[in-house]
KEDRENVEX-384829 format. One record per residue (C-alpha): chain; x, y, z. Coordinates in nm, 2 decimals, padded with zeros to 4 digits. Example, Ala and Ser with C-alpha at 12.3 -4.5 7.8 and 13.67 -1.06 7.14 Angstrom:
BEGIN
+----+--------+--------+--------+
! ch !   east !  north !     up !
+----+--------+--------+--------+
!  A !  01.23 ! -00.45 !  00.78 !
!  A !  01.37 ! -00.11 !  00.71 !
+----+--------+--------+--------+
This chain:
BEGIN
+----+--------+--------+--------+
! ch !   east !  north !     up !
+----+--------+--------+--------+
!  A !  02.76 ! -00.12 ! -00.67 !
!  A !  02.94 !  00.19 ! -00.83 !
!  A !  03.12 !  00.45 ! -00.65 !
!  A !  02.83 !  00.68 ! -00.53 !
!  A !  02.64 !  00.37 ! -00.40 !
!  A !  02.73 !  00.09 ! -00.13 !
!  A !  02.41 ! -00.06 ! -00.12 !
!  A !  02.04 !  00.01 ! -00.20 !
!  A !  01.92 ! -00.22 !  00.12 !
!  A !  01.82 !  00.07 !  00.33 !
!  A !  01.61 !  00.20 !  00.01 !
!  A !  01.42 ! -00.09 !  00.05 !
!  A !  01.02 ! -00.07 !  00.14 !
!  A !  01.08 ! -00.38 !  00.38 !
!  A !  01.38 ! -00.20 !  00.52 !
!  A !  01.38 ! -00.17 !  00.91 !
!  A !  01.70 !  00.07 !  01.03 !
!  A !  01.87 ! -00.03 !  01.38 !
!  A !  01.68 !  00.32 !  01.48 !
!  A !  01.40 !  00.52 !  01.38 !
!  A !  01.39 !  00.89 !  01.40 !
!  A !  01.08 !  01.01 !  01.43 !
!  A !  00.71 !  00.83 !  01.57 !
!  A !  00.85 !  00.92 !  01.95 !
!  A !  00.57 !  00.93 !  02.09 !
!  A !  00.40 !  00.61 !  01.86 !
!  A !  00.68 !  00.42 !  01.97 !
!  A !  00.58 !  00.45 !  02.39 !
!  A !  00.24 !  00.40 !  02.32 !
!  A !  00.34 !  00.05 !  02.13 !
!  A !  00.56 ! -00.02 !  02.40 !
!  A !  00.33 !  00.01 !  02.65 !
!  A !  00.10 ! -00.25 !  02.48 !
!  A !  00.36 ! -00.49 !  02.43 !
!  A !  00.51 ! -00.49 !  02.81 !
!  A !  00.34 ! -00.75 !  02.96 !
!  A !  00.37 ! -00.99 !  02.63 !
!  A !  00.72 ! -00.89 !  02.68 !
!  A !  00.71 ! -01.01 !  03.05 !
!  A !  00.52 ! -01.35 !  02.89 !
!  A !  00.19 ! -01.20 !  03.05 !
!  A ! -00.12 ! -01.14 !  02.76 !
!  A ! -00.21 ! -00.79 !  02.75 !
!  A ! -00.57 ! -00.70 !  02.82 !
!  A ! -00.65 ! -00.53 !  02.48 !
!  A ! -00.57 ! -00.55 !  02.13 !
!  A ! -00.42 ! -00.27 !  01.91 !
!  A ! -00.52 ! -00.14 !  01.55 !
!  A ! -00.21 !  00.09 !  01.40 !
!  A ! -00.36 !  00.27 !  01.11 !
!  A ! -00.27 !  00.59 !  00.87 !
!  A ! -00.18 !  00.60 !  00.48 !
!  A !  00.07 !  00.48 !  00.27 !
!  A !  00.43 !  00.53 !  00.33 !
!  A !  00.37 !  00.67 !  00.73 !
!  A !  00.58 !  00.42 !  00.88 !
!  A !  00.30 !  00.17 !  01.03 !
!  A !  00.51 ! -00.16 !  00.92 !
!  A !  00.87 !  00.00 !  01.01 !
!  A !  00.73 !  00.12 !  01.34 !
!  A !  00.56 ! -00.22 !  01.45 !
!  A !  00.89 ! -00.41 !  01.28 !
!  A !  01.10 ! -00.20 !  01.49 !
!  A !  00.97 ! -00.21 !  01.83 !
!  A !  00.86 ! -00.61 !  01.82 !
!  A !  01.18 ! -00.73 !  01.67 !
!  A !  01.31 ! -00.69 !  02.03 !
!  A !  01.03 ! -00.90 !  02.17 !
!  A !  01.11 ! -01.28 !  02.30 !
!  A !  01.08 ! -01.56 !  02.02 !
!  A !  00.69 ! -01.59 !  02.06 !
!  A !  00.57 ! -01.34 !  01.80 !
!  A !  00.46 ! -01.40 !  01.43 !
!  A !  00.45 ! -01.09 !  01.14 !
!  A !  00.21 ! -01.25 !  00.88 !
!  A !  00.16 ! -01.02 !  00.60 !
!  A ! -00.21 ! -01.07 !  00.44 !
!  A ! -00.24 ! -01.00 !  00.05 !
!  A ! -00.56 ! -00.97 ! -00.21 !
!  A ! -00.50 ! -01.40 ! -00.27 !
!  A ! -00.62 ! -01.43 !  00.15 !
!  A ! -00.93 ! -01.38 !  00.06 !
!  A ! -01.10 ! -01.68 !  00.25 !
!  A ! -01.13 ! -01.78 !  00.60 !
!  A ! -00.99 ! -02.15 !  00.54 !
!  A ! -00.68 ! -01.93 !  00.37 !
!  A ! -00.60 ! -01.68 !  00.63 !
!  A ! -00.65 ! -01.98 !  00.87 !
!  A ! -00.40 ! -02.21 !  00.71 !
!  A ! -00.15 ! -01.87 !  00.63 !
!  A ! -00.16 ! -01.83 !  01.05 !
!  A ! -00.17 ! -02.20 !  01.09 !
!  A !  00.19 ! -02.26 !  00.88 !
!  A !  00.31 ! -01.95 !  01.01 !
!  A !  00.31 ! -02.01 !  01.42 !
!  A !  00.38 ! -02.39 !  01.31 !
!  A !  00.07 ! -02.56 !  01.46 !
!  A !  00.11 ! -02.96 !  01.38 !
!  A ! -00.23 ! -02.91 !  01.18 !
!  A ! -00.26 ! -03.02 !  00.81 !
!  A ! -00.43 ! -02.79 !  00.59 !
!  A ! -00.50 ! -03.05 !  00.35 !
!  A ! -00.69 ! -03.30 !  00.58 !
!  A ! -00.90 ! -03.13 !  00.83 !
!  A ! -01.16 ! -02.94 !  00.79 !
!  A ! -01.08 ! -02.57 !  00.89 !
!  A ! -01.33 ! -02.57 !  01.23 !
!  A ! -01.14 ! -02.85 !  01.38 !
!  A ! -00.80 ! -02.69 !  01.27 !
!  A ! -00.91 ! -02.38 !  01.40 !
!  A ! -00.98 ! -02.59 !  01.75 !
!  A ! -00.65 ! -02.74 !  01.71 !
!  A ! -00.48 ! -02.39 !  01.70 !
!  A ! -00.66 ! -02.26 !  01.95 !
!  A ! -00.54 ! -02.59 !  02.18 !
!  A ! -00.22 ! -02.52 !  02.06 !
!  A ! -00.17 ! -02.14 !  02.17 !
!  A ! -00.33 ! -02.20 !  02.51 !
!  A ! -00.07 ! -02.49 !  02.53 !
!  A !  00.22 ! -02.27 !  02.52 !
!  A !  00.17 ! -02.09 !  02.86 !
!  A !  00.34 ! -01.80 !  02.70 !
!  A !  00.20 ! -01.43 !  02.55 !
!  A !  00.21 ! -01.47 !  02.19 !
!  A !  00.18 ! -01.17 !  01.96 !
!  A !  00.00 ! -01.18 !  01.65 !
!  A !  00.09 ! -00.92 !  01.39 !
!  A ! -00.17 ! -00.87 !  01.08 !
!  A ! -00.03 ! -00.64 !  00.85 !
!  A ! -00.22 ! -00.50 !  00.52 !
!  A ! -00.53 ! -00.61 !  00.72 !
!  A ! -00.72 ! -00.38 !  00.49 !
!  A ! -00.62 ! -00.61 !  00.19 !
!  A ! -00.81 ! -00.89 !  00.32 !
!  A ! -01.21 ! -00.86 !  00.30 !
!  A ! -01.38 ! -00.88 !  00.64 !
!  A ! -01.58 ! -01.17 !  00.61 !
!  A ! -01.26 ! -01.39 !  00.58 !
!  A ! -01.09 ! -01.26 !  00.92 !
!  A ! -01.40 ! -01.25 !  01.12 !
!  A ! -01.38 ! -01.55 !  01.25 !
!  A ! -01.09 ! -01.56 !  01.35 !
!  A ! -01.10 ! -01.18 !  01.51 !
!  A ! -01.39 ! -01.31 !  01.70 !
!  A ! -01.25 ! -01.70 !  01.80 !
!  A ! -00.89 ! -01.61 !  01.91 !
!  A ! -00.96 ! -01.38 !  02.19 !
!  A ! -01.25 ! -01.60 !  02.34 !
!  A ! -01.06 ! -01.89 !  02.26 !
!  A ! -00.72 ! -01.81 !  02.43 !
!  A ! -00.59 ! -01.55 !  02.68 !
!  A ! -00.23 ! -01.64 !  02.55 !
!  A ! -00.24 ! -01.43 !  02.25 !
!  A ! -00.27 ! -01.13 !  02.14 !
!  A ! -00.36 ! -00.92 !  01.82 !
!  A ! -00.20 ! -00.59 !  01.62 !
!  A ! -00.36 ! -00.53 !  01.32 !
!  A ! -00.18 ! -00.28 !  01.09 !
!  A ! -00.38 ! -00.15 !  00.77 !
!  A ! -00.45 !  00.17 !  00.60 !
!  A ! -00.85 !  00.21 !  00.66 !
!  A ! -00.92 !  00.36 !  01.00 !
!  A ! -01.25 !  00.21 !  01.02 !
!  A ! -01.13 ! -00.11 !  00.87 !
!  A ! -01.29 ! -00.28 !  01.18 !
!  A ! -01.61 ! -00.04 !  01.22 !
!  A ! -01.85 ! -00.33 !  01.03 !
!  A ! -01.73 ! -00.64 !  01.27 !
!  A ! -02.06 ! -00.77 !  01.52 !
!  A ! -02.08 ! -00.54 !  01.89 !
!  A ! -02.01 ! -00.89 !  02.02 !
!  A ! -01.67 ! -00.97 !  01.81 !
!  A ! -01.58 ! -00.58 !  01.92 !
!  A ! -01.68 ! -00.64 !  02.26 !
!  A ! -01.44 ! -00.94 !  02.25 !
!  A ! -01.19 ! -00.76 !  02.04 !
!  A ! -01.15 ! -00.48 !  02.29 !
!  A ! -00.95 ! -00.31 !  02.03 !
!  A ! -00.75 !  00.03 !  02.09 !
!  A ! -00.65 !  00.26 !  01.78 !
!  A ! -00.32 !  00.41 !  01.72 !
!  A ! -00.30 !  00.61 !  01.43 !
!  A !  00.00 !  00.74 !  01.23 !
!  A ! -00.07 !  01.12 !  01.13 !
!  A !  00.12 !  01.18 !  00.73 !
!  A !  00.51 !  01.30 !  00.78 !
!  A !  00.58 !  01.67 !  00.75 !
!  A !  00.92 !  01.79 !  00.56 !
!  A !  01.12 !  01.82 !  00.85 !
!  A !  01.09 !  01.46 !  00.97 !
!  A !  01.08 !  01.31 !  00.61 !
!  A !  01.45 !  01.49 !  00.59 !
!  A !  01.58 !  01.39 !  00.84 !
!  A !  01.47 !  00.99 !  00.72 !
!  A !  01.64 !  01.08 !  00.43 !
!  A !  01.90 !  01.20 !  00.59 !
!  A !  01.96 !  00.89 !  00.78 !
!  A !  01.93 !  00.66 !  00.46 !
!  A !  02.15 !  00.84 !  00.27 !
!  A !  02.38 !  00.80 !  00.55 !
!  A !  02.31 !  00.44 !  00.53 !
!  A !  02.32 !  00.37 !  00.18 !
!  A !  02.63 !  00.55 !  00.04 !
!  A !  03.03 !  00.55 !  00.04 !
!  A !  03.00 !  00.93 !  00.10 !
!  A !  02.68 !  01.10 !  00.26 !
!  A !  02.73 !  01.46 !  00.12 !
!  A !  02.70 !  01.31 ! -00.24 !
!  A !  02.33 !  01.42 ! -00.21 !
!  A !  02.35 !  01.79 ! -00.09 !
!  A !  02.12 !  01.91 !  00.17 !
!  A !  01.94 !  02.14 ! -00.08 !
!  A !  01.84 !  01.82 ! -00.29 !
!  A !  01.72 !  01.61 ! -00.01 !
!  A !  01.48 !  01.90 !  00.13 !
!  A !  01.33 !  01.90 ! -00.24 !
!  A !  01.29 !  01.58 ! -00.20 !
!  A !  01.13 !  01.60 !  00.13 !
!  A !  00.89 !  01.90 !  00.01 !
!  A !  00.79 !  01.70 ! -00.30 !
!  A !  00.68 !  01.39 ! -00.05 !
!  A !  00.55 !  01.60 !  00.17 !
!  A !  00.24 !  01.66 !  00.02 !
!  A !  00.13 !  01.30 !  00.06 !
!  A !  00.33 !  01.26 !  00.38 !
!  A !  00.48 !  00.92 !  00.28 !
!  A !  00.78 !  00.81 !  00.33 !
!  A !  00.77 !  00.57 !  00.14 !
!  A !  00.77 !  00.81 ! -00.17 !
!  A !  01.05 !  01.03 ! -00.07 !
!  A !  01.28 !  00.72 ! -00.01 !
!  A !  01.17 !  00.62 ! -00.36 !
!  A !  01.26 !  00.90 ! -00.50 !
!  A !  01.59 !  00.99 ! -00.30 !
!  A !  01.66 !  00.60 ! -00.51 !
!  A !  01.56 !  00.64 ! -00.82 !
!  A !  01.80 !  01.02 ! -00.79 !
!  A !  02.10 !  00.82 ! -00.68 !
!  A !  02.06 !  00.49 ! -00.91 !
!  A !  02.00 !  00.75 ! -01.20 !
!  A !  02.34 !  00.99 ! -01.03 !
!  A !  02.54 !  00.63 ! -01.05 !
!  A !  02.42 !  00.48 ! -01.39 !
!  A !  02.60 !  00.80 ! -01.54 !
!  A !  02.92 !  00.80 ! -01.37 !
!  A !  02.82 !  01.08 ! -01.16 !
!  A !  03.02 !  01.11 ! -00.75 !
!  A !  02.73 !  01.30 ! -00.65 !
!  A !  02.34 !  01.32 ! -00.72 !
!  A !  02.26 !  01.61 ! -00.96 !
!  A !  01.97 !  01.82 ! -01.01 !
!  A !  01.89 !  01.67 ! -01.33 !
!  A !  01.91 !  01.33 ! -01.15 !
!  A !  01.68 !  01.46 ! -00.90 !
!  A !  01.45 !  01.59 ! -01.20 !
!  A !  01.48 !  01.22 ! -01.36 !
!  A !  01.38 !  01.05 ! -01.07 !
!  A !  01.05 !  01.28 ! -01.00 !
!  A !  00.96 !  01.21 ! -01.39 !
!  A !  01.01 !  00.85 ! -01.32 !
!  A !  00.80 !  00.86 ! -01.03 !
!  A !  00.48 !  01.00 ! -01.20 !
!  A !  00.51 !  00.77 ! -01.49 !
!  A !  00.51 !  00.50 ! -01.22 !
!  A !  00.21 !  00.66 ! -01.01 !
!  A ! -00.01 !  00.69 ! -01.31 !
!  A !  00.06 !  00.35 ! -01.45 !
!  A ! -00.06 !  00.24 ! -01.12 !
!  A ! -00.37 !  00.48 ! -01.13 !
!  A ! -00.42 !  00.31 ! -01.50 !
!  A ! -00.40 ! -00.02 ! -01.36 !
!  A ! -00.64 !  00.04 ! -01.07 !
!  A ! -00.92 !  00.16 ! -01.28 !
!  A ! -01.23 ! -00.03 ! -01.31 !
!  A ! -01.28 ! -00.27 ! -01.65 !
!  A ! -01.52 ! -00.01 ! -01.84 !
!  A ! -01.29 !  00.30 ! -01.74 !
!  A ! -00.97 !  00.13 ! -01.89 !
!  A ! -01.20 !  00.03 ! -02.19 !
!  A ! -01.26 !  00.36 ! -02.27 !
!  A ! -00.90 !  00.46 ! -02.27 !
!  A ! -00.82 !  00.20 ! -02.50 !
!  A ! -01.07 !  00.38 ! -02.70 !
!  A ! -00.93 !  00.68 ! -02.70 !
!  A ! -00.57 !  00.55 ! -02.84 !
!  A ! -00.68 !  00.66 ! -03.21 !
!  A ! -00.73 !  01.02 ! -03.24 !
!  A ! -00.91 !  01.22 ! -03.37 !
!  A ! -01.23 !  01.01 ! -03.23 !
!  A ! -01.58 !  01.17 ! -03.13 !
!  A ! -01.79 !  01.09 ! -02.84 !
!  A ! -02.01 !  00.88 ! -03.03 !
!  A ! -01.73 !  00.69 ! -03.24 !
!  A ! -01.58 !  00.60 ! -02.91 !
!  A ! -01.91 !  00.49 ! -02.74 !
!  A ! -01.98 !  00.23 ! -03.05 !
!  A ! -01.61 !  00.08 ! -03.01 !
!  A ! -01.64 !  00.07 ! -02.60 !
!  A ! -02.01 ! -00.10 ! -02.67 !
!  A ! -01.81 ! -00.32 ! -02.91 !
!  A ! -01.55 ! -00.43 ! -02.65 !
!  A ! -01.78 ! -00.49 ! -02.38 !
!  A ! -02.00 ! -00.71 ! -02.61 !
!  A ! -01.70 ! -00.89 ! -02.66 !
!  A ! -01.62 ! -00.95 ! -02.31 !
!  A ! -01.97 ! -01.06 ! -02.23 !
!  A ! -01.99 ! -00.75 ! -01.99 !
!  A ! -02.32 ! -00.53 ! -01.95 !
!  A ! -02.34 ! -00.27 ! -02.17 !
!  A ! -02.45 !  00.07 ! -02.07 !
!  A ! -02.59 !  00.39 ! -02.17 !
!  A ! -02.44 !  00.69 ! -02.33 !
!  A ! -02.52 !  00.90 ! -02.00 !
!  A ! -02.33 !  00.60 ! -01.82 !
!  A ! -02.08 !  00.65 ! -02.07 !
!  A ! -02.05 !  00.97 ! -02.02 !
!  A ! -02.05 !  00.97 ! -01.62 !
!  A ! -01.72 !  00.72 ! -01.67 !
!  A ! -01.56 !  00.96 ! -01.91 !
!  A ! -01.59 !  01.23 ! -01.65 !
!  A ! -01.39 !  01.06 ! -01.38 !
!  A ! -01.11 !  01.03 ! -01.64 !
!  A ! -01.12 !  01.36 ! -01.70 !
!  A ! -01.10 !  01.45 ! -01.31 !
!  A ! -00.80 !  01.23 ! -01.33 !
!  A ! -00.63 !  01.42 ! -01.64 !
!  A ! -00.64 !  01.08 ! -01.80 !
!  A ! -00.88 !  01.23 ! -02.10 !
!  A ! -00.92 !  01.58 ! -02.23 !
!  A ! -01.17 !  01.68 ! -02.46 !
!  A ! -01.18 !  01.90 ! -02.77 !
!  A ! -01.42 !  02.07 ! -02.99 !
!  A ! -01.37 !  02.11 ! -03.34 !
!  A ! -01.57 !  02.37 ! -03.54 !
!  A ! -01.65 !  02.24 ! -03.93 !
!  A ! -01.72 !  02.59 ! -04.10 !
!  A ! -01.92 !  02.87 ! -04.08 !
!  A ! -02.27 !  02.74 ! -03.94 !
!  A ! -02.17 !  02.36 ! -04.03 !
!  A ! -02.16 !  02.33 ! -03.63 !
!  A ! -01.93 !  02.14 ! -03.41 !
!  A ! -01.78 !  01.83 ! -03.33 !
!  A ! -01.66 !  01.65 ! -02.94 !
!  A ! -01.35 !  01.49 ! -03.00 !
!  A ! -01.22 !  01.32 ! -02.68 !
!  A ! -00.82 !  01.19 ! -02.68 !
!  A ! -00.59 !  01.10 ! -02.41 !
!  A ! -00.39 !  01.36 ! -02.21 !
!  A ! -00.05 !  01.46 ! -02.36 !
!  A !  00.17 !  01.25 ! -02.09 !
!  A ! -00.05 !  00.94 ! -02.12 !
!  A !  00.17 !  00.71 ! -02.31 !
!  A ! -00.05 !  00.51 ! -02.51 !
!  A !  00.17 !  00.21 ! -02.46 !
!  A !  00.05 !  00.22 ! -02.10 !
!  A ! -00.28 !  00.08 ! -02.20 !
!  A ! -00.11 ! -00.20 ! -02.41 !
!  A ! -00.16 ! -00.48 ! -02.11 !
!  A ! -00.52 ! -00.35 ! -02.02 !
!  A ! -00.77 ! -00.59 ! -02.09 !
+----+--------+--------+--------+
């Protein structure tokens, strides 16, 4: 690295620091579910840490179980484990079962895993994170088999969605017997003094980012609560601080790095729209368009993509949740003296139309 920055590990969103300074009283009430597994004994319940992005439900778990004996598995579930034979196999390779996923079918494999936890005469721990990411269906099965199965392991299911587990059968709950621990949003205060600790971690001198600057920072994230995004931030300042020969991070380095982190958040709010909403903003690239010129281009596109097409008070529903996300304004142009008026709609000044260029 440069002179400002030693390295950017503790930046990192997979970054677990030797210790944590907030989540005191979080941290007993995981400790108390993990003392008997810690004393090889299964624990009577199962635990489901929730809250939003960026409130420390990963670091938390990560830190606390890291200290556990050698039986414990952190299996991170994505979009792709979206069947039961999947997740199954993803647990499977991941506690090492002798099981192949290619030759037996997934209830026998399931039998053998089952076979194989109760074999170890030791409390396993299980750790699901991004549960939420996963649909339902997939992981029922196993949320229902592994704690009738064995009394060697158990379960703690991290994901965003509080009731993430409200939809599972009373008899899978009953079996379950799942407790809730949820992660409340970080306030400025405690997100300060994370910063705090990673710039303290991350570069050759600490007081390169003034106190001043780091409780902007914290006040910026605070309204979301996430950690996550003031650590971002607190980044992109200092890479941007470095990049231009800087020994300290500057407000216009701090200004950079907000800027770059609303470009980032609304090219992900772009790419999380629905087909027909990002349609419509490709639409809207040419201006000046009308309503109705845009509606026979969208119609067009769908046609083309062999997707339904919909009505102009359909259109017109989709075209007012991009405005409610300042992705579309619209404008009214007068023609004359009683020649009436035209609705132009065009995408909002800081949508970059080269944003859209990868939408399909």
């Amino acid at each position: 690295m440069g002179e400002l920055m030693k390295t950017v590990i503790p930046f990192q969103e997979d970054y677990v620091p030797s210790n944590i300074v907030d989540r005191d009283d979080e941290r007993m009430a995981v400790k108390r579910f993990l003392e008997p597994i810690t004393q090889g004994q299964p624990q009577l319940y199962n635990l489901h840490v929730t809250g939003n992005v960026g409130v420390g439900k990963t670091v938390l778990t990560k830190f606390i179980t890291r200290e556990l004996p050698a039986m414990s598995y952190y299996i991170k579930l994505t979009e792709a484990d979206n069947t039961f034979n999947k997740i199954l196999y993803k647990i499977i390779n991941n506690l090492g079962v002798p099981v192949s996923p290619y030759n037996v079918p997934s209830n026998i494999a399931l039998s053998r895993m089952l076979d194989w936890l109760n074999s170890q005469k030791l409390a396993i721990l299980l750790v699901l994170d991004d549960f939420d990411k996963a649909p339902l269906y997939a992981v029922r099965c196993l949320l229902h088999e592994i704690p009738r199965g064995t009394n060697y392991c158990n379960l703690l299911i991290i994901s965003r969605i509080p009731t993430a587990l409200e939809e599972l059968p009373p008899d899978t709950k009953s079996t379950l017997r799942i407790r809730p621990l949820s992660l409340k949003p970080y306030d400025a205060e405690t997100l300060y003094q994370i910063l705090k600790q990673r710039v303290e971690l991350a570069l050759f001198n600490p007081t390169a980012v003034d106190d001043e600057i780091l409780s902007q920072i914290a006040r910026e994230a605070s309204t979301s609560g996430s950690a996550r995004e003031a650590i971002e931030i607190l980044k992109l300042a200092c890479l941007e601080a470095e990049q231009n020969g800087f020994e300290a991070v500057t407000r216009d380095s701090f200004e950079t790095a907000l800027e770059e982190i609303e470009r980032k958040s609304l090219q992900e709010t772009i790419r999380d729209l629905p087909i027909n909403h990002k349609l419509i903003l490709k639409c809207c690239r040419l201006y000046p368009r009308t309503y109705e010129e845009i509606y026979k281009e969208w119609l067009f596109k769908l046609r083309n993509m062999k997707l339904k097409e919909l009505s102009i008070y359909r259109f017109r529903d989709l075209v007012t949740d991009l405005k409610k996300l300042d992705l579309v304004r619209p404008e009214i142009k007068g023609h004359g003296r009683g020649r009436g008026f035209s609705y132009y709609l065009k995408l909002s000044p800081h949508v970059d139309p080269k944003m859209l260029e990868a939408v399909q």
